[in-house]
N, C-alpha and C positions, 0 to 999 in steps of 0.2 A: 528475243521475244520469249515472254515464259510460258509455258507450257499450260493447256486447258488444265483446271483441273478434273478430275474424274468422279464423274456425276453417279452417287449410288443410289437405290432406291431399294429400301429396307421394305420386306414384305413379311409379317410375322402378325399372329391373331393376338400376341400377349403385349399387352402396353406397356408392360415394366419391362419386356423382350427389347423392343421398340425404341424404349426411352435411353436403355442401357448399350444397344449398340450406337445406335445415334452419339448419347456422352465419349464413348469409347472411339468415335471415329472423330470429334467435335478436335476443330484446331489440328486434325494430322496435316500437315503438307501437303499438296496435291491430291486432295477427297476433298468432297463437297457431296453431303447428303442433301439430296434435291428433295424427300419424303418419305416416308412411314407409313406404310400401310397395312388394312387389316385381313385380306385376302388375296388370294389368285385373280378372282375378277376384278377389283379394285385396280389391281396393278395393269392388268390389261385397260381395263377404260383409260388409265391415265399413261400410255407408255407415249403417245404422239405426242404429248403435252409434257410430259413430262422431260424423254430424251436422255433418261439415262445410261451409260456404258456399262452399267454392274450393277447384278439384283444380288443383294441377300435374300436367301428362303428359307423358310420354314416350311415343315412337310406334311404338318397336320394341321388344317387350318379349318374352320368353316365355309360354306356357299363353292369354294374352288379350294381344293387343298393344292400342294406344290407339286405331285405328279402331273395333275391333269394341268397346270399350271406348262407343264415343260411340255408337256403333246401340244398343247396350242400356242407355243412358242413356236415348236417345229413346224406345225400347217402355216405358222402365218411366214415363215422362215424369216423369222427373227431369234437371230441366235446371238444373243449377247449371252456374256459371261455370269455365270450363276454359279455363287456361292451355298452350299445348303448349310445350315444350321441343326447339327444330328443331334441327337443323347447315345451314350455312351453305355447299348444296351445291345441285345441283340435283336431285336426288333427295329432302332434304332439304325444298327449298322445294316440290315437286308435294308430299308426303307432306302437309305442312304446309296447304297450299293444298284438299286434299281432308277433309283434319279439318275446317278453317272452313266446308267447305263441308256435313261432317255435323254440324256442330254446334259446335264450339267455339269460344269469345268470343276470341281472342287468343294473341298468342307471343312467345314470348323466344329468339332464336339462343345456342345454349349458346357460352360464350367458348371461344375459340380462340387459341394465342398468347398467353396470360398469363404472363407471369413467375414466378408466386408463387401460392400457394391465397387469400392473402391481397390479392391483385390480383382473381384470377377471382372471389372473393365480391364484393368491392365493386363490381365491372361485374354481376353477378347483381341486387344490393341493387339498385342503380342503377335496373336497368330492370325489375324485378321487381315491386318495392314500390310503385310510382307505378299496375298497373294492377291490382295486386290491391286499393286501396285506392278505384281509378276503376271496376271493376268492382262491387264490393261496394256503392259508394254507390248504383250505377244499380239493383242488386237491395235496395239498404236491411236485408239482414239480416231481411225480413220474409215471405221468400217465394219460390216460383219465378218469376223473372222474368228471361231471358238469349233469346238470339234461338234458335227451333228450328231444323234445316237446311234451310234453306235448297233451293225446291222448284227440280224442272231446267223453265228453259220447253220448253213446250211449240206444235208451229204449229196455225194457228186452223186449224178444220178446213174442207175446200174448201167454197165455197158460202156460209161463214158470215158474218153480215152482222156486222161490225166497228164500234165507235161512232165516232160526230162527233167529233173535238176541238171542234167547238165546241161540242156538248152537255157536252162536259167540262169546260169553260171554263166554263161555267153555272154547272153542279154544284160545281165548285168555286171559284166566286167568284174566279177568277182577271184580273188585268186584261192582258188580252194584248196584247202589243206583240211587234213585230218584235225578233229578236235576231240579230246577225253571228257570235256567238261562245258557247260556255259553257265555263267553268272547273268543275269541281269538287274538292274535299278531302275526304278520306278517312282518318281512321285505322282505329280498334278496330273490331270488323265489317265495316271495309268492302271486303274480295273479296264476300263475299256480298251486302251493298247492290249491292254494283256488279252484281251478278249478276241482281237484282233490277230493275236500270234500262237497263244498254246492251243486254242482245239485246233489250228493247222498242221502243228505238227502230227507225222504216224507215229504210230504203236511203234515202228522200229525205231524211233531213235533211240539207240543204245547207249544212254550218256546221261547222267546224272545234270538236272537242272535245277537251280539255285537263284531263289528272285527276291530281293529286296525291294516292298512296297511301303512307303510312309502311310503305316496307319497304324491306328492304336489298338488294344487289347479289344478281342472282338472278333473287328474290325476285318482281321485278317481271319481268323478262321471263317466267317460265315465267305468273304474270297476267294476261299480255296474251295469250300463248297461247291460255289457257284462253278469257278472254274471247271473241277473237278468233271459238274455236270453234263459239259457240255464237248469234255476233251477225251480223247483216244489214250492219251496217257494217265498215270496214276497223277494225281494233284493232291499234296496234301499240307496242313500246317507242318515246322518243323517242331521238331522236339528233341531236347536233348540227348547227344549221345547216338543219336539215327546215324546206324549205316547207311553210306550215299551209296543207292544201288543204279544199275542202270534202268531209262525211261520212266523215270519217277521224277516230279517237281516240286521240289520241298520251298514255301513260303515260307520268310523269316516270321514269327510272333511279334504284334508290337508288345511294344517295351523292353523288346530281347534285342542286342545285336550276336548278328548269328556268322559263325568263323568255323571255319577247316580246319580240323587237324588228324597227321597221319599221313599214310602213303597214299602215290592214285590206286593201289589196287587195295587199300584200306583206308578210306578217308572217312571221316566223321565227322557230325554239327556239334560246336559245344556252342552253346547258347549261353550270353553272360549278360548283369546288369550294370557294366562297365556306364562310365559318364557319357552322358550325350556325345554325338562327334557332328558338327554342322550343325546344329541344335537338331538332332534326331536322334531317336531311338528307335526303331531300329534303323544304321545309316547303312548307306553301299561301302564306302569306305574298308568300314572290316570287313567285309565280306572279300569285296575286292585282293588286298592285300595277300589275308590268310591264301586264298583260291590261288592267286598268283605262286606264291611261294611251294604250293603241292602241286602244281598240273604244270607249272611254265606256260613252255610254246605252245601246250597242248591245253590252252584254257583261250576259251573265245569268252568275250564281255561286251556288254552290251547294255548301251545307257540310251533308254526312254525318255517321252515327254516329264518335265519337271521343271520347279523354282528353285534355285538357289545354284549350288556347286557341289553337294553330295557326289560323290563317283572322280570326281577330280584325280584329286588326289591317289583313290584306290588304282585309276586307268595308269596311271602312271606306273605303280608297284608293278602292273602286270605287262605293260612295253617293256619296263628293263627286263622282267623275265623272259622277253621271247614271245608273251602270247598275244591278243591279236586283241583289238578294242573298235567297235563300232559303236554309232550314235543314227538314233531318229532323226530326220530330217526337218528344218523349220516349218516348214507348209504345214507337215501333218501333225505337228506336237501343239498339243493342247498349249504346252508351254514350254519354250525354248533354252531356257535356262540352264540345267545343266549338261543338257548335247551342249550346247554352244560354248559352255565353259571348257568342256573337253577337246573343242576344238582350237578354239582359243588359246589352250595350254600345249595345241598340239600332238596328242596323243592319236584324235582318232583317227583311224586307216580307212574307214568307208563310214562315208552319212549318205543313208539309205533312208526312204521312204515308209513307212508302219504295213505298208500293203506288202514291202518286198522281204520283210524282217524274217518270217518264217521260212522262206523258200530261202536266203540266206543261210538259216540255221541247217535245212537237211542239206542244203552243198557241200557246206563242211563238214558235217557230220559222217556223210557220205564218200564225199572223197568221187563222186562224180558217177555213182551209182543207181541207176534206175528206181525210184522208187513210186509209190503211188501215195500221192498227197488225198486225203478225202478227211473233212471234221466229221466229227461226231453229230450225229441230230442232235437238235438242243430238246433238254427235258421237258417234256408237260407235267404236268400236275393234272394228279386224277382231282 
């Protein structure tokens, strides 16, 4: 029997926005644009009618824009998969970065600088088609199943007695070793994953952290930002030539893939505009490898929700060296794609849960040492 196809409903206030995703998705294999519409409330009036498995959004819209769009998604819990539609600004990338964080699975930079309609569809098709297809599988077409937003941490309250890593270590059958280093990868959900793990960790982890997120030039600074905000350790964009100090988390740059070189007790980012690898810029891959190659046994890696196979390959560089590789767990990855590939290929030694990922990182960090987990309050804005 063939398979439904996957019912999208494009929601954007620009009719040429509209017309040009719709052509762009027209004739894919297994898509079927059920409609086109011009707002947030629109789309809600017609969502029982309608029955789509995937919204494209747009963020600025009139009558309902796509924030308030994604709060009453969440009241009415209807969490289907939502793609946003950014610009490639910094305004842009915060607007974009606060959707994932109420709620929506993923984004596409509208093109800019296209030549031809005929151009900008095919860079749409390109990067479009690949996650509304990676999305739908992780929801199967049989239900609601997409990541909710994403809660803000919160600090433990004074007084409160915090657990053992090594009671956690127990509970979760972790074998703990000492680690010098962690890598992580990240695509599809992962601001919010990541939201989920770095302001848990403390101020003591002593160990240089290293995170590959698929986003573009931007993109990734205003997420380290955010990060930053909300976490006990330093967060920062990488930049070339940065010595990797301890309890510092250096993000790659998009458009950079960013690599190790040097010793553990002198290692450094060089940041290069080498060719795409998995069609990413920046990919886990090299990060992977390089890290492998300086730390060994003494490098934990860690591959998050995502599309495709990114990290693959890298996880592999670093089992032959000795170091240790884990994967988020299907349930809670926005998208199961490359953990699964990693498992698949047989590399990872623990698929873990997104709730269990940080207490993971201070066991091994730690080595089975007492420590007191508490995030950071998250910032206000005067």
């Amino acid at each position: 029997m063939k398979p439904s196809a996957i019912r999208v409903l494009i929601v954007d206030d620009s009719v040429v926005v509209r017309q040009v995703i719709s052509d762009a998705l027209k004739n894919q294999e297994g898509i079927e644009v059920v409609a086109a519409v011009s707002n947030g409330r629109a789309a809600l009036e017609r969502l029982d009618e309608l029955k789509p498995d995937l919204l494209t959004l747009d963020l600025e819209m009139p009558e309902m824009d796509g924030l308030t769009l994604l709060a009453e998604l969440a009241k009415r819990r209807t969490r289907l998969p939502v793609i946003v539609f950014s610009t490639l600004t910094e305004h842009g990338a915060k607007a974009t970065l606060e959707a994932l964080a109420r709620g929506a699975s993923d984004y596409v930079c509208k093109p800019s600088g296209q030549r031809s309609v005929s151009a900008t569809m095919e860079k749409i098709r390109t990067e479009l088609v690949p996650k509304i297809h990676g999305l739908a599988k992780r929801r199967g077409l049989s239900g609601p199943l997409v990541q909710a937003p994403a809660a803000s941490p919160s600090p433990g309250k004074p007084g409160a007695a915090q657990p053992k890593p090594g009671a956690a270590a127990r509970n979760l059958g972790l074998a703990v070793s000492r680690v010098d280093a962690v890598v992580i990868g990240v695509s599809t959900g992962g601001p919010s994953a990541l939201a989920d793990v770095i302001p848990h960790l403390p101020r003591e982890v002593s160990v240089p952290i290293l995170i590959v997120q698929h986003m573009p030039p931007v993109f990734t600074q205003v997420l380290a930002q955010r990060l930053a905000g909300i976490s006990l350790l330093k967060v920062k964009e990488a930049a070339n030539h940065d010595r990797l100090e301890p309890g510092v988390v250096y993000i790659a740059p998009g458009d950079y893939h960013m690599r190790i070189h040097g010793s553990p007790r002198d290692a450094r980012i060089a940041l290069d505009q080498s060719p795409p690898e998995n069609g990413c810029r920046p990919a886990i891959d090299p990060l992977f490898q390089s890290a492998a190659q300086i730390y060994g046994k003494g490098l934990l890696a860690i591959v998050l929700t995502g599309v495709g196979h990114d990290g693959t390959k890298g996880a592999g560089h670093v089992r032959r060296a000795a170091g240790t590789v884990w994967v988020q767990d299907e349930t809670t990855s926005v998208a199961w794609g490359m953990p699964s590939s990693i498992v698949e290929a047989g590399h990872a030694q623990r698929v873990l849960p997104l709730s269990q990922i940080s207490r993971g990182i201070v066991e091994a960090v730690f080595s089975g040492q007492t420590v007191s987990v508490r995030p950071k309050a998250p910032h206000k804005s005067s």
